[in-house]
LUMZA-389510 format. One line per 10 residues: number of its first residue (from 1); their letters; for each residue x, y, z of C-alpha. Coordinates in steps of 0.1 Angstrom, whole numbers, plus 5000, padded with zeros to 4 digits. Layout:
! LUMZA-389510
NUM	A	X/Y/Z  ...
//
This chain:
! LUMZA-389510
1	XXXXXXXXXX	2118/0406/2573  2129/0430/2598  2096/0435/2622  2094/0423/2659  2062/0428/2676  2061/0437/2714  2030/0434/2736  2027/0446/2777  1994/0447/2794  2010/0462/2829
11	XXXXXXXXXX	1990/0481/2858  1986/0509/2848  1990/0508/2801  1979/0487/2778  2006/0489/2751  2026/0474/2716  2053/0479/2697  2071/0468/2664  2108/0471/2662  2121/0479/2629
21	XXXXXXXXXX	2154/0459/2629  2168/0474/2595  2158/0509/2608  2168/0501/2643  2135/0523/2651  2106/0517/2673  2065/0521/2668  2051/0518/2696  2013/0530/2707  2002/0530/2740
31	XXXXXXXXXX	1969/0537/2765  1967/0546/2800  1940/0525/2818  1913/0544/2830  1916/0552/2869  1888/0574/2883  1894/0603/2900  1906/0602/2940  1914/0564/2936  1952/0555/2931
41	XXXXXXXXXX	1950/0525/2907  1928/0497/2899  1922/0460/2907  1934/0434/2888  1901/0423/2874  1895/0457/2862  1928/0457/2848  1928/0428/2826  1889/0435/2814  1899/0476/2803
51	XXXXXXXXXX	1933/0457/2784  1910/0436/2768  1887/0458/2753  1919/0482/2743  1944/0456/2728  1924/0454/2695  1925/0492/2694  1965/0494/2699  1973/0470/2679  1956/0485/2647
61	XXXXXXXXXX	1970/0517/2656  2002/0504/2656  1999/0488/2620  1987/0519/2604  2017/0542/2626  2044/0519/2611  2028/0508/2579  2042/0469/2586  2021/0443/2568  2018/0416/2596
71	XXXXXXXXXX	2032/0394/2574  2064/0409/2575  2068/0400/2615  2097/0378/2623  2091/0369/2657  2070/0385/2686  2074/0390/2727  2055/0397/2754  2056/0408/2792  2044/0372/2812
81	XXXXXXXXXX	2051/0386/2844  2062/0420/2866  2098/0406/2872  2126/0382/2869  2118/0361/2903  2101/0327/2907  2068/0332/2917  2068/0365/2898  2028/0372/2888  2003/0396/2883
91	XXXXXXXXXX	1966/0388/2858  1973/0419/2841  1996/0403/2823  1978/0376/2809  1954/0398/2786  1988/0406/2765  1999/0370/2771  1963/0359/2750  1966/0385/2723  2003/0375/2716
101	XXXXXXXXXX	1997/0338/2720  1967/0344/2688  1988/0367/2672  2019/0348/2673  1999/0309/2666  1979/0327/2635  2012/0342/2620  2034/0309/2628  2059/0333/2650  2086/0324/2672
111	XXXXXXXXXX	2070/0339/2708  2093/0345/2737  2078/0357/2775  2097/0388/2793  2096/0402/2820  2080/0436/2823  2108/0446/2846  2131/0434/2814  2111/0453/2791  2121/0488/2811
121	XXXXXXXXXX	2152/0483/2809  2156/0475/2776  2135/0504/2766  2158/0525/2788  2190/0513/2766  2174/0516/2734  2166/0555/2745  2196/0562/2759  2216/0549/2724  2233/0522/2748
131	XXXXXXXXXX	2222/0488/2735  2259/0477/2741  2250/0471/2777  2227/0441/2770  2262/0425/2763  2279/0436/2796  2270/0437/2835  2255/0468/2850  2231/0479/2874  2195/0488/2869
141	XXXXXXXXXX	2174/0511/2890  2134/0503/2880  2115/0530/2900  2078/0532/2896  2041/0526/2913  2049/0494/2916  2082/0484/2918  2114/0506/2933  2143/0482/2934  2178/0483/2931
151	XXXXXXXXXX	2186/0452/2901  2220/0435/2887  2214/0430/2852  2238/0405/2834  2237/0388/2798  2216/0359/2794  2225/0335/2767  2189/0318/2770  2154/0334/2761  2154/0361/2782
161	XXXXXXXXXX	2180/0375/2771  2192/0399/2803  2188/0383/2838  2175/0407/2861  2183/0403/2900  2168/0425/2924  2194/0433/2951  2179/0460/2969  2147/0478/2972  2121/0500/2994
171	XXXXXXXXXX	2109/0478/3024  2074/0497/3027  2059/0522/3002  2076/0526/2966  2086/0555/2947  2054/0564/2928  2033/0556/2956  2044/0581/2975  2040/0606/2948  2007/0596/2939
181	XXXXXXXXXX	1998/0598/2974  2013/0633/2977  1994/0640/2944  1960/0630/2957  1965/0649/2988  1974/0678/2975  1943/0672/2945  1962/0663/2916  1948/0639/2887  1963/0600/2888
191	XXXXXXXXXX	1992/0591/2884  2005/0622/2900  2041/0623/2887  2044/0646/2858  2019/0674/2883  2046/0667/2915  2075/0675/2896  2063/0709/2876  2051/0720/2909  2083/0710/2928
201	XXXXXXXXXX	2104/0733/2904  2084/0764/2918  2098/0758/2955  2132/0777/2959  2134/0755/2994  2164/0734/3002  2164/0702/3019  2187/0681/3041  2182/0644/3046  2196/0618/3068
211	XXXXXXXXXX	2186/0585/3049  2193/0551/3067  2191/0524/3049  2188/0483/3065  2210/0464/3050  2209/0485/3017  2168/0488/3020  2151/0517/3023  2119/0533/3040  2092/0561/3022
221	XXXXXXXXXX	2066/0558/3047  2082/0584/3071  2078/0605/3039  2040/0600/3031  2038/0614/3068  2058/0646/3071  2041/0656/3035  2010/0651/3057  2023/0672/3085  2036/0700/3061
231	XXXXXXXXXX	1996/0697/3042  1979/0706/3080  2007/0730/3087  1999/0752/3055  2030/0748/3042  2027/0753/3002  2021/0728/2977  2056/0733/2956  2068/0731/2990  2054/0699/2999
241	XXXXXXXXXX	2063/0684/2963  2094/0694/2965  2105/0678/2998  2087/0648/2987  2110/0644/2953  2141/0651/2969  2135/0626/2996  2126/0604/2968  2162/0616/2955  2179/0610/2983
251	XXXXXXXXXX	2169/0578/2992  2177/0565/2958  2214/0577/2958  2220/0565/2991  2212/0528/2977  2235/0544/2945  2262/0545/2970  2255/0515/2984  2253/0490/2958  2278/0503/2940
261	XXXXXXXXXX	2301/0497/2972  2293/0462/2968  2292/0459/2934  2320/0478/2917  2320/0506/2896  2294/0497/2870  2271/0517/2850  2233/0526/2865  2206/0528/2843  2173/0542/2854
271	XXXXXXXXXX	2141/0533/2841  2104/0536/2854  2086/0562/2851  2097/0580/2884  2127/0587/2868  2113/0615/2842  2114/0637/2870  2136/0665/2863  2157/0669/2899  2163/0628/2901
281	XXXXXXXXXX	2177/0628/2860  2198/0662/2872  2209/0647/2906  2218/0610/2892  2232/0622/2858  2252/0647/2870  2269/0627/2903  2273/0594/2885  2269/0596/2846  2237/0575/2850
291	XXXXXXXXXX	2219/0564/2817  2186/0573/2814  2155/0564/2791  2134/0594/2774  2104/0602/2792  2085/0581/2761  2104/0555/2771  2107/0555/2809  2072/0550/2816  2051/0514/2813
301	XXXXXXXXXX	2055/0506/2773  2061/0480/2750  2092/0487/2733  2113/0474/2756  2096/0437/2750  2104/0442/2710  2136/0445/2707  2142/0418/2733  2124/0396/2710  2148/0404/2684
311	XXXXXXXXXX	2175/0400/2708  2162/0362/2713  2158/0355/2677  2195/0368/2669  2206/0341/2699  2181/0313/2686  2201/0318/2651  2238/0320/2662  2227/0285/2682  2218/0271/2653
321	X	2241/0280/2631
//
């Protein structure tokens, strides 16, 4: 048996997964909740009521995509919480927490709790074709709507399998955020990021920043105003989206430079869903070789939680042996 079933109920997708083990290939089928228009997310009640009614709807899709008999499963995993901190929780989670609890009690499975933050990265590595970094230190960029942080990811030889540890982050507004907020005032659909970066790449305009970071922290809400200012000023929309992104840019490599300072030359991986945009993958990949997931991968999904779960079960047997 060769099947590991994923499950992450996060903010903004309900999603699962099944990784193939044998194949080393991932199923994964995933929903975006529903937001409605001119709102920029949803409350947690919500939330956890739309991935309730959708998990049973996933989760058969995602039998019939990979043809696995349920039988077959070795072990499953799920995202418990948004990060690798005490404290760490958001009810989202715990509609994919039920349905993997069930899934895993009916089936007699071995279940082991992620992070979602985990999860990301993970997913990053296995689209990237650099697994060989859960055995290694490196550094981990996770830049979304709801998380931008800087994180030093290390092995874990217990359940979780990679220890993430934020070290830096934004101090007021996040990355997506701030692109969201760009997109609603300039009338895009939520979440904003694939419309802010195809209209960015029609500006030929060329921006110069002065970031300053606190302590290695970072600020966005100067940038949710001069996008403002630029909106009453008539400036253009590709205009407008493009100083936002390389702001956004910026920013980030600034905290690049700094962590990397501190921390020694070690590889960055970026995952979230922020970093699909085309300028931050050119900017990042180009200046420091940085590993990025596919844009299938980089956004909220469940594949990430799968093959950790094999990851755990691999550790569970060399203990034993």
């Amino acid at each position: 048996m060769s099947f590991y079933l994923g499950i992450d109920t996060s903010n903004y997708t309900t999603s699962a997964a099944i990784y193939d083990s044998r194949e080393r290939q991932i199923f994964h089928v995933k929903k975006p909740l529903p937001v409605k228009p001119g709102e920029l997310g949803l409350r947690q009640s919500d939330a956890v009521f739309h991935h309730t009614v959708a998990l049973p709807e996933i989760v058969e899709r995602l039998f019939e995509s990979c043809r696995a008999d349920i039988n077959g499963l070795t072990a499953a995993g799920v995202s418990a919480r948004p990060r690798d901190a005490e404290g760490s929780y958001m009810p989202c989670f715990l509609a994919g927490v039920s349905a993997a609890r069930c899934i895993a009690a009916v089936n007699h499975l071995p279940l082991t709790l992620f992070s979602h933050q985990a999860g990301h990265v993970a997913a990053a590595l296995y689209s990237a074709k650099k697994l060989e970094l859960l055995s290694e230190k490196f550094i981990a960029f996770h830049v979304s709507g709801g998380t931008t942080e800087v994180l030093r990811v290390t092995p874990d030889s217990g359940d979780s399998v990679i220890r993430c540890e934020a070290l830096l982050s934004t101090l007021d507004l996040k990355a997506g955020q701030a692109i969201d907020r760009v997109g609603k005032l300039l009338g895009m659909p939520f979440p904003s990021g694939q419309y802010v970066d195809e209209l960015s790449r029609e500006s030929g305009r060329e921006y110069t920043f002065h970031i300053k970071l606190k302590d290695g922290h970072c600020s966005l809400s100067g940038l949710e105003n001069k996008c403002e200012s630029m909106k009453r000023a008539g400036e253009s929309g590709a205009d407008i989206c493009r100083y936002c992104v390389e702001y956004i840019a910026a920013a980030l490599d600034k905290m690049a430079e700094y962590v990397l300072q501190k921390e020694g030359d070690l590889p960055l991986v970026f995952s979230g869903g922020v970093t699909s945009n085309t300028l931050i993958r050119a900017r990042f990949t180009g200046k420091y070789g940085a590993v990025f997931a596919e844009s299938e991968f980089a956004a909220d999904n469940a594949a990430g939680v799968a093959l950790l779960a094999q990851c755990a079960m691999r550790e569970l047997r060399i203990k034993n042996q």
